[in-house]
PASE-650589 format. One line per field, with one value per residue (C-alpha): x, y, z; residue in three letters. Coordinates in Angstrom, 1 decimal, padded with zeros to 4 digits, always signed. Layout:
BEGIN
px	c(X, ...) .
py	c(Y, ...) .
pz	c(Z, ...) .
rest	c(ALA, ...) .
This chain:
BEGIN
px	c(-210.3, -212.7, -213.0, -211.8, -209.0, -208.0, -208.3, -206.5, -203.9, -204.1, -202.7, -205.8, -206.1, -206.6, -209.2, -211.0, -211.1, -211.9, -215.0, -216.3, -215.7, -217.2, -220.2, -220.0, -221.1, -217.8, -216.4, -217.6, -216.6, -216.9, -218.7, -221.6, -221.3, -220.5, -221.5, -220.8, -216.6, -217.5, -218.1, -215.2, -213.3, -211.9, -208.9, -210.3, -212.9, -212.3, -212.4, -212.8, -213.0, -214.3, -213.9, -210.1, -209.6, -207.5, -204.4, -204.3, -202.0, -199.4, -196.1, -192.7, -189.0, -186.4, -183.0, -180.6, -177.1, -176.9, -175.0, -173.3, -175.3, -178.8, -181.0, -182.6, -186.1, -189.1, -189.0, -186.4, -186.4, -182.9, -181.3, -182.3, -183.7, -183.0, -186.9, -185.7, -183.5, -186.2, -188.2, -191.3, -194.6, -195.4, -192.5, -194.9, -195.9, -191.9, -190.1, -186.6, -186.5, -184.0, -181.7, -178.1, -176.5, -176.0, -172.3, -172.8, -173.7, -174.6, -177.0, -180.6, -184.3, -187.2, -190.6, -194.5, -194.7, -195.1, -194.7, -191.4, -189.9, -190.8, -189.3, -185.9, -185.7, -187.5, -183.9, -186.0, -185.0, -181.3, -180.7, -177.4, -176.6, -172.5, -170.3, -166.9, -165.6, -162.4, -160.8, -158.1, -155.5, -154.7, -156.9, -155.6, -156.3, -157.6, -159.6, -161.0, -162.3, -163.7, -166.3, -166.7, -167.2, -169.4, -168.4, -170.2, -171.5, -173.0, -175.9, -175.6, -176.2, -173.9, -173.4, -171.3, -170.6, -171.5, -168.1, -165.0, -162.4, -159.4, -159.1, -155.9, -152.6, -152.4, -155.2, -157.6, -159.9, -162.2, -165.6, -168.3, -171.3, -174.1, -177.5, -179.1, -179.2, -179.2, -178.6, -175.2, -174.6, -171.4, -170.0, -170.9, -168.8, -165.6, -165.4, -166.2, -162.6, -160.7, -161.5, -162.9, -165.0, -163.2, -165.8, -168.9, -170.4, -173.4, -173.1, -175.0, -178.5, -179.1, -178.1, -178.8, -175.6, -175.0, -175.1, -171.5, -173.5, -176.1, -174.4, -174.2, -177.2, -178.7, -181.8, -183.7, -187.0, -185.7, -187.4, -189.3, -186.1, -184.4, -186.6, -186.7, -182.7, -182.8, -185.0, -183.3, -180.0, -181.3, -180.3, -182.3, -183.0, -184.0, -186.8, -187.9, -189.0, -190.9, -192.7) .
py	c(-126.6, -127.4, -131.0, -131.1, -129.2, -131.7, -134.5, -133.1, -132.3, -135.6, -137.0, -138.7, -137.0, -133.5, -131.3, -132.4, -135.6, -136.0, -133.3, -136.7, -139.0, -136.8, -136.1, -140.0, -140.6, -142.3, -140.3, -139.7, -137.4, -138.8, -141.6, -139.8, -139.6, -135.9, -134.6, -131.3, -130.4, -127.1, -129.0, -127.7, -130.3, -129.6, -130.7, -133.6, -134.8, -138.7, -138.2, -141.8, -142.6, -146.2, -147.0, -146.4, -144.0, -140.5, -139.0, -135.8, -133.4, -132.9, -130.1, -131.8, -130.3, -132.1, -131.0, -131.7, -131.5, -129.8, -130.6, -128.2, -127.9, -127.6, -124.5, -123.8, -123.6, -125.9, -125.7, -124.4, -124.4, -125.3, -126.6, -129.3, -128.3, -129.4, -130.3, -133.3, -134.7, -135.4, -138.4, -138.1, -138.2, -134.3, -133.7, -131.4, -129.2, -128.9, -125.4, -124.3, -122.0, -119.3, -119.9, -121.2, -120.9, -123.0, -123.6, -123.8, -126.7, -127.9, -127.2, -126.3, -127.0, -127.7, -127.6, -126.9, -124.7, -121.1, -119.6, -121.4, -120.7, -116.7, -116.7, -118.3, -115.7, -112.8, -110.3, -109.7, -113.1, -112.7, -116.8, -117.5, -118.9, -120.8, -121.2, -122.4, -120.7, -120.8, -118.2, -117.0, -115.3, -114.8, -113.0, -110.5, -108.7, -105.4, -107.8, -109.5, -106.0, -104.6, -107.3, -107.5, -103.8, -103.9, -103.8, -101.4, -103.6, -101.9, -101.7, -099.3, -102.2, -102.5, -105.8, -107.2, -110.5, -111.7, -113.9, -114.5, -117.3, -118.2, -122.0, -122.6, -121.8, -120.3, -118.1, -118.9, -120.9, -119.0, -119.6, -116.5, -116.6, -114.2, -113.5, -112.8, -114.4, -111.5, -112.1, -113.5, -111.8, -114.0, -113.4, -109.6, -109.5, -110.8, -109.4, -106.1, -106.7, -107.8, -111.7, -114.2, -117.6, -120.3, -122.4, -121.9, -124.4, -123.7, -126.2, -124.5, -122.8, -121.7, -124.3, -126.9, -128.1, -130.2, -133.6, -135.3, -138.7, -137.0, -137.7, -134.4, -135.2, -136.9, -136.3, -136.7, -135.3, -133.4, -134.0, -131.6, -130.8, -130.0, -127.5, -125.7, -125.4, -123.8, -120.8, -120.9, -120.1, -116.5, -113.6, -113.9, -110.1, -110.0, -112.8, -111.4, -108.3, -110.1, -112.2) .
pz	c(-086.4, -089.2, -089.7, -093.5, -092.1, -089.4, -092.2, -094.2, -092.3, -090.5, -093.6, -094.4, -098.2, -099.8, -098.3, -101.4, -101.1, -097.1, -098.2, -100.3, -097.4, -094.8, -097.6, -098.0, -094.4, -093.2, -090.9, -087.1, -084.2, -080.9, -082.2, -084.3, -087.8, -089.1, -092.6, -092.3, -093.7, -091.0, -088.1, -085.3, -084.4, -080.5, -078.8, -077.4, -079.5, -081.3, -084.9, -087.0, -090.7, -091.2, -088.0, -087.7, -085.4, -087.3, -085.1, -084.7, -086.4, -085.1, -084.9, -087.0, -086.0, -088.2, -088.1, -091.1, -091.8, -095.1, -097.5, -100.1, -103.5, -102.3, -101.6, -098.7, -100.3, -100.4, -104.6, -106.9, -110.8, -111.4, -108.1, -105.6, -102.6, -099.0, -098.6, -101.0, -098.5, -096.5, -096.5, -093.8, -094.0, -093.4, -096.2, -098.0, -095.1, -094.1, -094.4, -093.5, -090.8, -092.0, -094.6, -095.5, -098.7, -101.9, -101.0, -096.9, -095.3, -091.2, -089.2, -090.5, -089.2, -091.2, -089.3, -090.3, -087.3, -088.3, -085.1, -084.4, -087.5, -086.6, -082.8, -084.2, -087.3, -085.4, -084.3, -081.2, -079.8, -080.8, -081.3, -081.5, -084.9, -084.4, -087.8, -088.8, -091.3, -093.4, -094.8, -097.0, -095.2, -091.7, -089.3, -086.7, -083.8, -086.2, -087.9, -084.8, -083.0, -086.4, -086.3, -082.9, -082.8, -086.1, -090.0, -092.0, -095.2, -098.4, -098.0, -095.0, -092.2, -089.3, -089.1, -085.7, -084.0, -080.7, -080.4, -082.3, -082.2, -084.1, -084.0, -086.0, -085.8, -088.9, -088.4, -091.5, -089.5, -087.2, -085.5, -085.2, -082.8, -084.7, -083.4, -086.5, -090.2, -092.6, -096.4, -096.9, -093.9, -093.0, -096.3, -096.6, -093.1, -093.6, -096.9, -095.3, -093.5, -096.7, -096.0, -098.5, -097.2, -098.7, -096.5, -094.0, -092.1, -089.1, -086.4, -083.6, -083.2, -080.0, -077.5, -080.7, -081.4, -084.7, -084.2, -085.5, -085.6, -088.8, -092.0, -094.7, -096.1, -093.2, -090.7, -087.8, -085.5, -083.0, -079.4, -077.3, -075.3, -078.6, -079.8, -076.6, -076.3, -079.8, -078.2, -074.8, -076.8, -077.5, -075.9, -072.3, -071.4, -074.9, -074.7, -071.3, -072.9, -075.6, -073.5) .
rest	c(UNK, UNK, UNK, UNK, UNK, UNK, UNK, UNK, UNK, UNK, UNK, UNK, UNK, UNK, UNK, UNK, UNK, UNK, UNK, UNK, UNK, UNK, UNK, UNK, UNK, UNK, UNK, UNK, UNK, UNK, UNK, UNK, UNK, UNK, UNK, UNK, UNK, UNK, UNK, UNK, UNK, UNK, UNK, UNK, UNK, UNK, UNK, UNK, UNK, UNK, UNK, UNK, UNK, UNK, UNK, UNK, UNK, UNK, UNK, UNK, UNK, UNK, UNK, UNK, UNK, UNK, UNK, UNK, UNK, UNK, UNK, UNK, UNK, UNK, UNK, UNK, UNK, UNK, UNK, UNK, UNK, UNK, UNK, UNK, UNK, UNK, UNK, UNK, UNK, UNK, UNK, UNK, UNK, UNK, UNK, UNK, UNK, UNK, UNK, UNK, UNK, UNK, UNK, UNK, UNK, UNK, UNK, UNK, UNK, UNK, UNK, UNK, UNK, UNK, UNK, UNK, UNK, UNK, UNK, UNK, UNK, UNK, UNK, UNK, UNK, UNK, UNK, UNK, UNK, UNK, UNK, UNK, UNK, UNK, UNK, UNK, UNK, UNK, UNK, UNK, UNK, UNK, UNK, UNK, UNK, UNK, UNK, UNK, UNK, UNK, UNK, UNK, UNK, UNK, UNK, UNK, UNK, UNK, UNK, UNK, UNK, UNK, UNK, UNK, UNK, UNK, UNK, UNK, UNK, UNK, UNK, UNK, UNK, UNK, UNK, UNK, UNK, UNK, UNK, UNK, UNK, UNK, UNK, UNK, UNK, UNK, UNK, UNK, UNK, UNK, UNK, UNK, UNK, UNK, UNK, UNK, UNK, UNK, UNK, UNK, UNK, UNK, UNK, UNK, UNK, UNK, UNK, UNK, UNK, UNK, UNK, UNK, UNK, UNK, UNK, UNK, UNK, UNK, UNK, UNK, UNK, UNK, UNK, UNK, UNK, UNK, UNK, UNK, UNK, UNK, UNK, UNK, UNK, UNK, UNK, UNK, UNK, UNK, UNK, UNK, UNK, UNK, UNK) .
């Protein structure tokens, strides 16, 4: 990684302004003072800037539970966005990985890794995305094995779930395991079969489940374990093939 680059996104300023301090003679690698913005910084090299020695960047997993009103987006013109629920020091790198509505809220990760944020989206690794949802009238057995045996939406798309599961007596409150996170796909769904979402909530991705100690609103960095059970919650003959 070019040294500016590694500054940078070390958090020590804009790639600007660690081109003057490099420049400026203030910064060393492995001890010797380094001019060049070029030079390659490698894994294990010591980088220092007035003697303090710089961290190295480093991968961010947040998970949030999303409240309703905010858009999953890093900037919006009109609305607030979820990125401004989150107070951390990489906030500015942070994207959400997939997307949940305006009006839904749970579950939702926000990371700077790009090729995280693809595996989790990608269909080809078929993570399981777990919602609540309430709904307006009663579902029944017809309704259950359309979706299970796929709805035909508008758009041509035959869209199915993996699991269904009424969890109320009156029938209005179900849960739906997906494996993908098409455009309002949820919605689109159950409207397909004559329902309307009075309420969505995502509590699981993968084996992620939503923690019931995070606040709406709330947040916190998600350990290495973490991260790996939202992957491992994919569909595993699926994954073996893309490997």
């Amino acid at each position: 990684m070019r040294l500016d680059r590694f500054l940078a996104n070390s958090k020590i300023g804009t790639r600007k302004e660690v081109k003057r301090l490099i420049k400026a003679g203030v910064v060393k690698v492995n001890g010797k003072i380094v001019k060049d913005p070029s030079f390659d910084v490698e894994k294990n090299d010591t980088v220092e800037v007035r003697g303090n020695r710089v961290e190295p960047p480093r991968k961010v997993y947040i998970v949030l539970n999303k409240p309703k009103g905010f858009v999953s987006s890093t900037r919006d013109p009109k609305d607030p966005t979820i990125v401004d629920l989150i107070d951390h020091p990489y906030s500015e790198d942070l994207f959400p990985v997939g997307r949940l509505d305006k009006d839904t809220e749970g579950l939702i990760i926000l990371t700077n890794d790009g090729e995280f944020a693809h595996k989790v989206i990608s269909p080809k690794y078929a993570v399981e995305r777990e919602y609540l949802v309430r709904v307006d009238k009663r579902v029944n057995d017809k309704v259950l094995g359309e979706l299970t045996n796929g709805v035909k939406l508008r758009d041509g798309h035959i869209a199915k779930v993996k699991k269904v599961k009424i969890l109320s007596e009156d029938g209005r409150k179900i849960s739906l395991v997906l494996t993908e996170g098409k455009y309002h796909e949820v919605k689109r769904m159950l409207s397909a079969v004559g329902l309307k979402v009075l309420s969505l909530k995502r509590i699981r991705l993968g084996n992620l489940k939503l923690d019931e100690n995070i606040p709406p609103g709330g947040w916190r960095e998600l350990s290495e374990k973490e991260v790996a059970s939202i992957l491992e919650g994919g569909d595993s003959e699926k994954n073996k093939n893309s490997t």
